[in-house]
TORKEKOL-665980 format. One record per residue (C-alpha): chain; x, y, z; residue number from 1. Coordinates in Angstrom, 2 decimals, always signed. Layout:
BEGIN
SITE,ch,X,Y,Z,i
SITE,A,X,Y,Z,NUM .
...
% end
This chain:
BEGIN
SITE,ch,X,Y,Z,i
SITE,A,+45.91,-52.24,+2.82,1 .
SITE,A,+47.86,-53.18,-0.53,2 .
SITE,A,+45.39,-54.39,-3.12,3 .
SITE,A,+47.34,-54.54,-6.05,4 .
SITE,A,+44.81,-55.56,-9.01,5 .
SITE,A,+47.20,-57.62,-10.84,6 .
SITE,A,+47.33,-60.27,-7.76,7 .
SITE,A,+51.26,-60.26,-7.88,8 .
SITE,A,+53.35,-58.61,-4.82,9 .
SITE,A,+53.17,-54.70,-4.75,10 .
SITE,A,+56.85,-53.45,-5.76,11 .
SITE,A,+58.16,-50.66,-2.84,12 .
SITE,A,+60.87,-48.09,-4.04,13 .
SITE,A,+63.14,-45.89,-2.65,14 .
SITE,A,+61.55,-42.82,-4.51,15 .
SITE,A,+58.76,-42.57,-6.54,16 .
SITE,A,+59.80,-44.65,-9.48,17 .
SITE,A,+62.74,-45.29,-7.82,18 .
SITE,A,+64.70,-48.58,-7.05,19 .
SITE,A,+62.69,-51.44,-6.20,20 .
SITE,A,+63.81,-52.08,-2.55,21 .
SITE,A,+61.29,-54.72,-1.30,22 .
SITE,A,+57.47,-55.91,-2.58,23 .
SITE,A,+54.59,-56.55,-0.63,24 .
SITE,A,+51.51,-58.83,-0.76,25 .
SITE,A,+48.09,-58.01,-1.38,26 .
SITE,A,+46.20,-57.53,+2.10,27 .
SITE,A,+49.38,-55.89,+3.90,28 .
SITE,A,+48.43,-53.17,+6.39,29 .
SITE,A,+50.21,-50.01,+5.86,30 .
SITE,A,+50.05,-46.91,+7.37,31 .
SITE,A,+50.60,-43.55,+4.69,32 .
SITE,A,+53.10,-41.34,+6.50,33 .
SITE,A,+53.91,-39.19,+3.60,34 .
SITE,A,+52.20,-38.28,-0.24,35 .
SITE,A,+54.24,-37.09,-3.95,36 .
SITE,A,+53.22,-36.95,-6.93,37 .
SITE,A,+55.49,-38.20,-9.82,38 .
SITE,A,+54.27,-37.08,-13.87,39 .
SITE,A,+51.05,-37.11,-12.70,40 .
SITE,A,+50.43,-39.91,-10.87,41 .
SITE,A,+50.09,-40.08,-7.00,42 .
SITE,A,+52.87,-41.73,-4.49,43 .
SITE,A,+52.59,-42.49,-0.68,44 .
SITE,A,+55.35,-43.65,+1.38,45 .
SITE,A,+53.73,-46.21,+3.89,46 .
SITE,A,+54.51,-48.12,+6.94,47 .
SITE,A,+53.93,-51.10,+9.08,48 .
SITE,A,+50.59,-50.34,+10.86,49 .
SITE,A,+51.48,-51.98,+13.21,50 .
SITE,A,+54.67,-50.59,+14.23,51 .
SITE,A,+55.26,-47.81,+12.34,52 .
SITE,A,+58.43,-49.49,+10.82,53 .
SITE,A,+59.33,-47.43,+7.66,54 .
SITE,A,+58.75,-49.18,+4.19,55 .
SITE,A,+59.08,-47.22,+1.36,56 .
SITE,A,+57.31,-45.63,-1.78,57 .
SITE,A,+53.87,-47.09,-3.72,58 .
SITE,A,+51.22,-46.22,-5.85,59 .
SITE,A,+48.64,-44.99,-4.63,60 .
SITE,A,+46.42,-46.58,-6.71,61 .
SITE,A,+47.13,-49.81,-5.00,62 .
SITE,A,+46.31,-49.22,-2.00,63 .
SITE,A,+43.08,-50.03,-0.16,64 .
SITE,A,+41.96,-47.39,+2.84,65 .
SITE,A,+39.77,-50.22,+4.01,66 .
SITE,A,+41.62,-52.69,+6.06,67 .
SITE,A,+38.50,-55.15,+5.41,68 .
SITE,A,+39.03,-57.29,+2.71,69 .
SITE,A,+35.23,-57.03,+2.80,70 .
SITE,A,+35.43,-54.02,+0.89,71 .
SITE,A,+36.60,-55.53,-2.00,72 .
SITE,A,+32.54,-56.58,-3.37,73 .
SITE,A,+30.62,-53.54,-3.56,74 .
SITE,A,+27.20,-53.45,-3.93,75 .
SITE,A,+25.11,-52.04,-6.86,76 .
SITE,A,+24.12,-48.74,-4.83,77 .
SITE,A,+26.44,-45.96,-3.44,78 .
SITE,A,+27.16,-47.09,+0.22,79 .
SITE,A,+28.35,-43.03,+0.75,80 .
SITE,A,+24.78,-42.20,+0.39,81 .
SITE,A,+23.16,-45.59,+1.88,82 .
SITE,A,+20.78,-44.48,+4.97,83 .
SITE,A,+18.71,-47.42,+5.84,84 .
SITE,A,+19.41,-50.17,+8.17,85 .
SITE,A,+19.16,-53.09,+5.64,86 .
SITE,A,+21.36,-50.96,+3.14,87 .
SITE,A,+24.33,-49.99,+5.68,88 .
SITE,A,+24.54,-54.12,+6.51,89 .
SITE,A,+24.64,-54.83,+2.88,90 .
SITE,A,+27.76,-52.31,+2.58,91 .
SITE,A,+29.61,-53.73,+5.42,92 .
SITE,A,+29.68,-57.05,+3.86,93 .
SITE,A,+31.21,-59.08,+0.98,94 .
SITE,A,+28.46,-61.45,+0.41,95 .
SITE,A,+25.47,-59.45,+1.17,96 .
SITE,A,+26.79,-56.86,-1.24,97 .
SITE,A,+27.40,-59.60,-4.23,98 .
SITE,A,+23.78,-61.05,-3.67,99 .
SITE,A,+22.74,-57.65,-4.36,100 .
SITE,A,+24.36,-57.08,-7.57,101 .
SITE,A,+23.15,-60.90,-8.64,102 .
SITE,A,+18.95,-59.64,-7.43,103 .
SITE,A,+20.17,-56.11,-9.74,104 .
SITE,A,+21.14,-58.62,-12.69,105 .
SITE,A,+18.12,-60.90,-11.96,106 .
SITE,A,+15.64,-57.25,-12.47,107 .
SITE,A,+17.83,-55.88,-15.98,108 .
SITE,A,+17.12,-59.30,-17.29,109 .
SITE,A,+13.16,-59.64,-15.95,110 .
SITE,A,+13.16,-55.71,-17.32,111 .
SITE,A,+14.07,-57.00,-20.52,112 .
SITE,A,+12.27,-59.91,-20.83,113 .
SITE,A,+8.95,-59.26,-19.15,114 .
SITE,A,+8.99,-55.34,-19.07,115 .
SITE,A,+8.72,-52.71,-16.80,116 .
SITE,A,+5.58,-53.05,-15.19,117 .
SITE,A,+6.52,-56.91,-14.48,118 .
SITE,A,+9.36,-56.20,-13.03,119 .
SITE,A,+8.73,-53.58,-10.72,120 .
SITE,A,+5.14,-55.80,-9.65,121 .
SITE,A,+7.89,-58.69,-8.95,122 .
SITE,A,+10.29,-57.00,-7.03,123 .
SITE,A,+8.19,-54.52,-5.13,124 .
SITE,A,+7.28,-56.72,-2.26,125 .
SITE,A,+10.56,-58.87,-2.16,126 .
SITE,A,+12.31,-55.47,-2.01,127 .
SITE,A,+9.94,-54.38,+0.83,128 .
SITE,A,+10.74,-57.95,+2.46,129 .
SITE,A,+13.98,-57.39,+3.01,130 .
SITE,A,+13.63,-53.78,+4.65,131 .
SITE,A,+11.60,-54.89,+7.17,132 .
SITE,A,+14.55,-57.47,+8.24,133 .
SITE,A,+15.66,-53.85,+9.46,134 .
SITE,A,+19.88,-54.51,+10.24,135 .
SITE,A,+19.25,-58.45,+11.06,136 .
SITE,A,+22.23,-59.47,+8.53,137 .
SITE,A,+20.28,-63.35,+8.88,138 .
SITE,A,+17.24,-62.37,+7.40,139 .
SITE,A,+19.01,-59.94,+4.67,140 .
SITE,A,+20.72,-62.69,+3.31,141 .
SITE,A,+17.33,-65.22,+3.54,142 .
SITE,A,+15.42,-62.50,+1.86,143 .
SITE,A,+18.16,-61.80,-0.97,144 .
SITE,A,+18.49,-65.52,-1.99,145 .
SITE,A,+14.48,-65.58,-2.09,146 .
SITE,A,+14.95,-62.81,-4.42,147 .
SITE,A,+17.46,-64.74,-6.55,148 .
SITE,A,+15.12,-67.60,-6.45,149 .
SITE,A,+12.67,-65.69,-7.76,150 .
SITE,A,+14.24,-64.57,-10.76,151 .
SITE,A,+16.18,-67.45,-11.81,152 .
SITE,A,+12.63,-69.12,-11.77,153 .
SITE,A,+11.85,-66.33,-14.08,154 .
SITE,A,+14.72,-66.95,-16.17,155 .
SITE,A,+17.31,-65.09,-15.02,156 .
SITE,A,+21.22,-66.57,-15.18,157 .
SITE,A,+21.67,-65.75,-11.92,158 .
SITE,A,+21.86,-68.82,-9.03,159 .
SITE,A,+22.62,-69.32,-5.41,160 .
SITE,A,+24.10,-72.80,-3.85,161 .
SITE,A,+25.78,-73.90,-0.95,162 .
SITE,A,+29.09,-75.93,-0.91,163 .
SITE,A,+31.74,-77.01,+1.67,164 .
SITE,A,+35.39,-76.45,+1.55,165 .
SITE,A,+38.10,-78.04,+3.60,166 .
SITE,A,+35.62,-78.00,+6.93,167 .
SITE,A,+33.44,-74.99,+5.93,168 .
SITE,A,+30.87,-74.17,+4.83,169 .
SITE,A,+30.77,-71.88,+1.53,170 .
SITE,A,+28.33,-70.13,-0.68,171 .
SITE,A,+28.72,-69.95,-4.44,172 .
SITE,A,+27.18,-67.10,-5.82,173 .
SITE,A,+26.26,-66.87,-10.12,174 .
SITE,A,+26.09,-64.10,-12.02,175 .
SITE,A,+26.05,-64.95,-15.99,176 .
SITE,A,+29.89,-66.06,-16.06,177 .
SITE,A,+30.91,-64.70,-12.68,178 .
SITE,A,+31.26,-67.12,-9.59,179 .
SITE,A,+31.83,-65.83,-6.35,180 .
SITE,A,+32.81,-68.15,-3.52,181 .
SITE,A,+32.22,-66.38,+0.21,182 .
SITE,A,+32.44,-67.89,+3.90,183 .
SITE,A,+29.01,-68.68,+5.23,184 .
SITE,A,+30.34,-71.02,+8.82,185 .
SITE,A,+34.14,-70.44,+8.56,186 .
SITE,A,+36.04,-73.75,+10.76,187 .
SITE,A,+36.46,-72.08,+13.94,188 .
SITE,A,+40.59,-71.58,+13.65,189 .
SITE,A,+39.75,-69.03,+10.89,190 .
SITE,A,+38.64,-66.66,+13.32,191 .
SITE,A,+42.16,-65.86,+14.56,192 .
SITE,A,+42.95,-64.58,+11.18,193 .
SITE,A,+40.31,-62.50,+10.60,194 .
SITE,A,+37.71,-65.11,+8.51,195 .
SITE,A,+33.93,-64.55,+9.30,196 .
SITE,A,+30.98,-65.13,+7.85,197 .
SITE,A,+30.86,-63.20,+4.36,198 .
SITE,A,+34.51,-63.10,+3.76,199 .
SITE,A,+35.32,-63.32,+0.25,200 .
SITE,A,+36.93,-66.62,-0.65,201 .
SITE,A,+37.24,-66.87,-4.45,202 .
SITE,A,+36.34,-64.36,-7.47,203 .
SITE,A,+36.50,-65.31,-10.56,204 .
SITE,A,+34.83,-66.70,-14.25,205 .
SITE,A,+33.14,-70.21,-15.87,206 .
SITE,A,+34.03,-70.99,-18.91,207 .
SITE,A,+34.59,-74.40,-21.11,208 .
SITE,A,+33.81,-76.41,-17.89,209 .
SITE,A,+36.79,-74.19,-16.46,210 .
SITE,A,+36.99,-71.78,-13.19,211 .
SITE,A,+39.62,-69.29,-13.01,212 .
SITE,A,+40.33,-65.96,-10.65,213 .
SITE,A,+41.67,-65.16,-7.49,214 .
SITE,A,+41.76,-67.02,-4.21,215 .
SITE,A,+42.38,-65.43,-0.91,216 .
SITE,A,+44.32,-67.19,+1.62,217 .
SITE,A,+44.24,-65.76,+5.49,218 .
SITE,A,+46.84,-64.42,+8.05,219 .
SITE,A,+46.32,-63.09,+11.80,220 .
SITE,A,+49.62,-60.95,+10.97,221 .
SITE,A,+49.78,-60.70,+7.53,222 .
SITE,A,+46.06,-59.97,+6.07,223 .
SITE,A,+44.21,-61.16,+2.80,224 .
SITE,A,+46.60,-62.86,+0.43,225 .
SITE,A,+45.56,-63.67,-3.07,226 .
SITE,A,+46.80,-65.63,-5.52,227 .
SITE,A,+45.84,-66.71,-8.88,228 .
SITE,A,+44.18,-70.17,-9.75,229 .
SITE,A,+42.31,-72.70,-12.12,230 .
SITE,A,+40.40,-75.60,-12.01,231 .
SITE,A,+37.93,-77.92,-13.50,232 .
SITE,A,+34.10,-78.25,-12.90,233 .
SITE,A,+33.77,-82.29,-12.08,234 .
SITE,A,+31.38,-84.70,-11.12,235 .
SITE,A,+28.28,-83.31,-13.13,236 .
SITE,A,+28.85,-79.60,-11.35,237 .
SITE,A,+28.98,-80.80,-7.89,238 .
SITE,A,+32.73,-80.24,-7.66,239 .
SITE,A,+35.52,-78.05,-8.48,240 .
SITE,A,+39.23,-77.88,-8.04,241 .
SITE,A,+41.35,-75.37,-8.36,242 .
SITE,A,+44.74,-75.01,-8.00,243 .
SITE,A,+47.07,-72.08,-8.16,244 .
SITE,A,+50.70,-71.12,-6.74,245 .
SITE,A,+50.66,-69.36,-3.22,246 .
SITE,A,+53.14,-66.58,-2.24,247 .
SITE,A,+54.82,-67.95,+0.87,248 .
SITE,A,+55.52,-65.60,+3.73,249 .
SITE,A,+57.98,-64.99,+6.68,250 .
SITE,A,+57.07,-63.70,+9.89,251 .
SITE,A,+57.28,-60.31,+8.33,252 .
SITE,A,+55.06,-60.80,+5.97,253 .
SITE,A,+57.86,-60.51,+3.39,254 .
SITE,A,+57.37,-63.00,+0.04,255 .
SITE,A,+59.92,-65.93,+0.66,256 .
SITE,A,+58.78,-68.02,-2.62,257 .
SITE,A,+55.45,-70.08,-3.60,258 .
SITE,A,+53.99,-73.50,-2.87,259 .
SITE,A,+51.34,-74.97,-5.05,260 .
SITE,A,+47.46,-74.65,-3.33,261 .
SITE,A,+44.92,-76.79,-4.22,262 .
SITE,A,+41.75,-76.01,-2.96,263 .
SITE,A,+38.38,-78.27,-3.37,264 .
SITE,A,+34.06,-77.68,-3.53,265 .
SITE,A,+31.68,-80.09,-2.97,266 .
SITE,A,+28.23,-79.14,-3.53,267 .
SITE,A,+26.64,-79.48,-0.50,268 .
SITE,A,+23.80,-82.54,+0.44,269 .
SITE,A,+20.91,-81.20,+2.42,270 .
SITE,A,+21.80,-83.33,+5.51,271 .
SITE,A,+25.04,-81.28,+5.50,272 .
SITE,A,+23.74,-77.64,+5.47,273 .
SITE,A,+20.36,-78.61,+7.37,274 .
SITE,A,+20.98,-76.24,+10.36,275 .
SITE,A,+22.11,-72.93,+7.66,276 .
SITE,A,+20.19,-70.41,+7.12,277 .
SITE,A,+17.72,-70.84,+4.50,278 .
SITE,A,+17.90,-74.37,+3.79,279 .
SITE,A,+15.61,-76.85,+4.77,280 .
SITE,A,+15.55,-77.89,+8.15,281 .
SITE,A,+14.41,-81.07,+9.46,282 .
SITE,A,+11.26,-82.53,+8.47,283 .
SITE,A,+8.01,-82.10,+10.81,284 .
SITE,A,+5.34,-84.08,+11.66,285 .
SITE,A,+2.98,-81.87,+9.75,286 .
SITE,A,+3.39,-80.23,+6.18,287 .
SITE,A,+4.20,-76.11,+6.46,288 .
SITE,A,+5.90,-73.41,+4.35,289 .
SITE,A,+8.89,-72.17,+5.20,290 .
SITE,A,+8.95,-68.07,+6.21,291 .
SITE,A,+10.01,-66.85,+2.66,292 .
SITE,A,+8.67,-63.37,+1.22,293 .
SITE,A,+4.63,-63.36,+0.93,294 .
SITE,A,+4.75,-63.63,-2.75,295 .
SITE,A,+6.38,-65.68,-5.82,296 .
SITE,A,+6.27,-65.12,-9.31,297 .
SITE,A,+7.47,-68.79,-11.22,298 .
SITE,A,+7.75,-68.39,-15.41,299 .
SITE,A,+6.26,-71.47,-16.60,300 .
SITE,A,+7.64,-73.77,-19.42,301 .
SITE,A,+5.59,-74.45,-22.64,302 .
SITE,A,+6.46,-78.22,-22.80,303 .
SITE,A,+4.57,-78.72,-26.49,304 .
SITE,A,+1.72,-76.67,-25.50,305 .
SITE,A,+1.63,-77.54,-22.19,306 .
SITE,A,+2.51,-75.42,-19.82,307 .
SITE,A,+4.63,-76.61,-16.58,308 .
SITE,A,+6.38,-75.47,-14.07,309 .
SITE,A,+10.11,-76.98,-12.83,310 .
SITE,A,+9.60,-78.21,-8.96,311 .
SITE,A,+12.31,-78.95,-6.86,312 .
SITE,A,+12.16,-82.49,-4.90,313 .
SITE,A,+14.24,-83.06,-2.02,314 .
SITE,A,+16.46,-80.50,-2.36,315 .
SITE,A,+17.74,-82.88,-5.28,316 .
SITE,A,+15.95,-82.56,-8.45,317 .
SITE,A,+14.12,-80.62,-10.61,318 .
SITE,A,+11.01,-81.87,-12.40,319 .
SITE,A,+8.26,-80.49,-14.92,320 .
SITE,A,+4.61,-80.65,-12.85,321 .
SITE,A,+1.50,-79.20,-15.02,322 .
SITE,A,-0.63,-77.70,-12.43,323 .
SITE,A,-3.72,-79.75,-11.43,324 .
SITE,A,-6.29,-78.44,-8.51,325 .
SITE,A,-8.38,-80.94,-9.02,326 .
SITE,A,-5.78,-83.54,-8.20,327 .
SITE,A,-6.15,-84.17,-4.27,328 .
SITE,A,-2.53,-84.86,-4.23,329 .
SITE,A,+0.60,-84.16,-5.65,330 .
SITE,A,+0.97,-87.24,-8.27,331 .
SITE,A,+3.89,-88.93,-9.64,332 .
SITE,A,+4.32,-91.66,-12.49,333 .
SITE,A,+5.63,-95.07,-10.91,334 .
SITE,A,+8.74,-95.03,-13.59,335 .
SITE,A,+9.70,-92.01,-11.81,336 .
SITE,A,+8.98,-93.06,-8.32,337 .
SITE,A,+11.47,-95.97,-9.22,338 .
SITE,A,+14.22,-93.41,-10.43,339 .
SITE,A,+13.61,-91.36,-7.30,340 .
SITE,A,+14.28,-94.17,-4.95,341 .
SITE,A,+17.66,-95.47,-7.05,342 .
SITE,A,+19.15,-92.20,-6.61,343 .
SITE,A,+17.80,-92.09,-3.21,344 .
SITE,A,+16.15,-89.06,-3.52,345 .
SITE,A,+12.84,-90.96,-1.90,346 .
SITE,A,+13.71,-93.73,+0.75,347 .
SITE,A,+11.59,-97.25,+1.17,348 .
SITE,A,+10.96,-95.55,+4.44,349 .
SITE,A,+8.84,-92.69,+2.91,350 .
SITE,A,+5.93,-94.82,+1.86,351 .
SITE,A,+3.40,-94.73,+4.30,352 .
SITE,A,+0.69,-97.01,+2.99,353 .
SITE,A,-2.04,-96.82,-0.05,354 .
SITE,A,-5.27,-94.58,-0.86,355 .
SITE,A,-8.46,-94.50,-3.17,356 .
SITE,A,-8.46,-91.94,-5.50,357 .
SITE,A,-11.58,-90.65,-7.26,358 .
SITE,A,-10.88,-89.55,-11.03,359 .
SITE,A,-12.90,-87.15,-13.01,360 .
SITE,A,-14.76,-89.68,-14.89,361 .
SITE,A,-16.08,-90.77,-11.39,362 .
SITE,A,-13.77,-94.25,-11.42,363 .
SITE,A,-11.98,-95.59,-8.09,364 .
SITE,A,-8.18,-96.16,-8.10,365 .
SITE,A,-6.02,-97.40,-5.61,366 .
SITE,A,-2.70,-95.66,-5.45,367 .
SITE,A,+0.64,-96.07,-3.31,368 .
SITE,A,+0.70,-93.03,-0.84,369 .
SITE,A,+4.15,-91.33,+0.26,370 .
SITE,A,+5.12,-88.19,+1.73,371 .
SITE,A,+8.03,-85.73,-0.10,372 .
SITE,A,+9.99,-84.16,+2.46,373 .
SITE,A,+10.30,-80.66,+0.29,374 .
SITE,A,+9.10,-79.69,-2.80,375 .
SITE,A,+10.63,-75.97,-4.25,376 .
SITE,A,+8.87,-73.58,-6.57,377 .
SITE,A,+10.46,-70.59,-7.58,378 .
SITE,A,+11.40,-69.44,-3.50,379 .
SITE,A,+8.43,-71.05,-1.73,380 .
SITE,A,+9.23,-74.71,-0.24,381 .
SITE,A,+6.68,-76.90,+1.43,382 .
SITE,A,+7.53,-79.45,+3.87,383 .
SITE,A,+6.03,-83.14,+3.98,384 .
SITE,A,+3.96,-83.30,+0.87,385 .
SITE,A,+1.21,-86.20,+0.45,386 .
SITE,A,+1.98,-87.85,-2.83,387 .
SITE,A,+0.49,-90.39,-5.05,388 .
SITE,A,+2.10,-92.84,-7.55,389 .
SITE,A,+0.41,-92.89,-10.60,390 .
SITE,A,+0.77,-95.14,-13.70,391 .
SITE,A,+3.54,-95.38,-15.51,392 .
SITE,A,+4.31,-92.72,-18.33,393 .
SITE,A,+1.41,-90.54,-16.54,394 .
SITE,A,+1.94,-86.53,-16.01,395 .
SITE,A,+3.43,-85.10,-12.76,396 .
SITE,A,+0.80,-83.28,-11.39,397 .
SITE,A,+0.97,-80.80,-8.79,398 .
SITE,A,-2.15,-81.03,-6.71,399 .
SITE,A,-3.87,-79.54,-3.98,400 .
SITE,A,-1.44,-81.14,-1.57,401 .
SITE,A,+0.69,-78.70,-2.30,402 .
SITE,A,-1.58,-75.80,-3.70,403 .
SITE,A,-3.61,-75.84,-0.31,404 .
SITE,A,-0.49,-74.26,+1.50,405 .
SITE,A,-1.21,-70.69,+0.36,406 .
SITE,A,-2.90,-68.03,+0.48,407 .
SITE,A,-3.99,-68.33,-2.91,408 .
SITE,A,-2.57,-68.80,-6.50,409 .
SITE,A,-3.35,-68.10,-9.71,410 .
SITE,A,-1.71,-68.09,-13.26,411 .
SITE,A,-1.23,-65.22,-15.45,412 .
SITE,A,-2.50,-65.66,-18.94,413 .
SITE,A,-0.81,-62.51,-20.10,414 .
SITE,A,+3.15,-63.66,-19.06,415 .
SITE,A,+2.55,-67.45,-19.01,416 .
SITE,A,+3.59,-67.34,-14.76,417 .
SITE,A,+2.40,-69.22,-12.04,418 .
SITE,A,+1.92,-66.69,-9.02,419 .
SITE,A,+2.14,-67.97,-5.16,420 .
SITE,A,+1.09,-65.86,-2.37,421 .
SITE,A,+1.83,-67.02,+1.52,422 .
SITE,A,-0.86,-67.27,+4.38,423 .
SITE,A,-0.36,-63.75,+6.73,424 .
% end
């Protein structure tokens, strides 16, 4: 497959380093019939592979033996020497393979920042989580974005979101300044040309509020072609366009000219991704954990010598709770409450009545009862949370209506963490 790294058509020639006699685009199938070597540098003459029409001379060095455009994202570990089931799924695709270098950056930074023996005590089990998803390419992927989770919790500039483009369903993938866009539910005419869940869609950089890279458009005949494009980050990072010219192509796959692309992402709402794979589904009667790995590790905040820890609401934003077990309930000031339900992150329909609280000094307080449909920390989320509205200007408190949910939990003095471990 031609894979030229510069993005632009592959030039063919008549001899190696000979007369330029047609080009090709990147994800061409070609078949080598014939190898030279020309001051030092290694030429193939190819053909179609599909009909063994003669083409001409290229370098070798732009070529791809993989036909899958998956192969382009390699994971952090030698797939040559890669033996177990979990591993040999994470080689044979895109996405898998990029979430795996993002958990790799997550550990170097955790190394750095926490040490050694914090890092290995982190990742030990969610390693050992996702080998016992055996070759179940689902529960990889659940288990590697509980991973991510985890670290970016712990700090780690590393992040995992889910976005729709022109009738699918994408997943952005964060690595420092890298963004990766891959195919999680491809629109069901993408199959014809090869498209599946994993494919790579867009590779590329952030920077000044900018994306740039390479975007991969799709042929049944013609393959992966890539093309180069730009775009802003809009609408408070919950969209980005990018726009870039396209090689046009004949029936031959031959390059006929360009036409401009423009291609949009929209970060996703919940109610759009509700049926993906691990994202919240919908809410229960009861309040439950989702299946996530048995244990989190969350680095807590020292908010003026308090520390807190950042809790995801609704999928929609992220708050500062100190952790309180003797609060029955997870509490949350009214002036809050009130910004909650303007950006509808809490409906009028949530409320379900009012409750006596007893405080430490023994008083009785009535308070406004609700229910949150998810609350995040680190990669643990519980569903249909009892909550409280305190007074205004009070502290978010995460209480036992949350707490309760596990196993047990502690915090660790030494590395200022909040740790999280899930019922058997």
């Amino acid at each position: 497959m031609v894979a030229d790294p510069s993005g632009t058509p592959l030039n063919v020639r008549s001899a190696p380093e000979g007369t330029i006699v047609q080009t090709l685009i990147n994800g061409f199938a070609v078949k080598i019939v014939e190898t030279a070597s020309s001051r030092g540098k290694p030429w193939v003459y190819v053909a179609r592979a599909n009909n063994n029409e003669p083409l001409g001379w290229v370098f070798r060095e732009y070529l791809n033996c993989d036909r899958s455009a998956t192969k382009l994202v390699q994971p952090s570990f030698n797939c040559k020497s890669a033996r177990a089931p979990d591993e040999l799924v994470i080689c044979a695709n895109p996405e898998l393979s990029q979430l795996d270098n993002a958990i790799v950056s997550g550990y170097a930074h955790l190394r750095q920042a926490k040490g050694d023996l914090f890092a290995k005590q982190t990742t030990v089990p969610l390693f050992q989580a996702r080998q016992a998803c055996g070759a179940n390419r689902v529960c990889i992927r659940d288990r590697q974005i509980e991973a991510i989770r985890t670290y970016q919790g712990l700090g780690a500039p590393i992040n995992f979101s889910i976005w729709t483009h022109n009738g699918s369903m994408v997943d952005l993938i964060s690595i420092g300044h890298s963004r990766t866009y891959f195919y999680q539910t491809p629109r069901p005419e993408l199959a014809d040309a090869g498209v599946r869940a994993g494919t790579l869609l867009f590779e590329g950089e952030s920077s000044d509020q900018q994306y740039f890279g390479t975007a991969y458009r799709f042929s049944s005949t013609c393959g992966q072609i890539s093309y180069r494009v730009t775009g802003p980050i809009l609408d408070n990072h919950e969209r980005v366009a990018l726009a870039g010219r396209a090689p046009r192509i004949d029936s031959n796959c031959n390059v006929t000219g360009s036409f401009e692309d423009n291609l949009e992402f929209r970060l996703a709402k919940q109610t759009e991704f509700g049926t993906q794979s691990n994202t919240i589904p919908e809410a229960t009667n009861d309040a439950r954990t989702l299946p996530h790995s048995p244990r989190t590790i969350v680095q807590l905040k020292n908010d003026g010598g308090i520390f807190v820890v950042p809790v995801e609401i609704n999928g929609a934003i992220t708050l500062d709770f100190v952790v309180d077990s003797g609060a029955a309930d997870v509490s949350v000031p009214a002036d809050v409450v009130s910004t909650l339900i303007r950006t509808k992150t809490i409906e009028p329909s949530d409320f379900v009545g009012e409750q006596t609280y007893v405080l430490a000094d023994g008083s009785e307080v009535p308070s406004a009862v609700f229910t949150i449909k998810s609350l995040r920390v680190g990669s643990q989320i519980v569903q249909n949370v009892k909550a409280s509205v305190a007074s205004a200007k009070a502290t978010l408190l995460l209480g036992q209506s949350f707490l309760r949910h596990f196993k047990s939990w502690s915090m660790d003095n030494a590395t200022h963490a909040l740790v999280l471990e899930l019922n058997n």
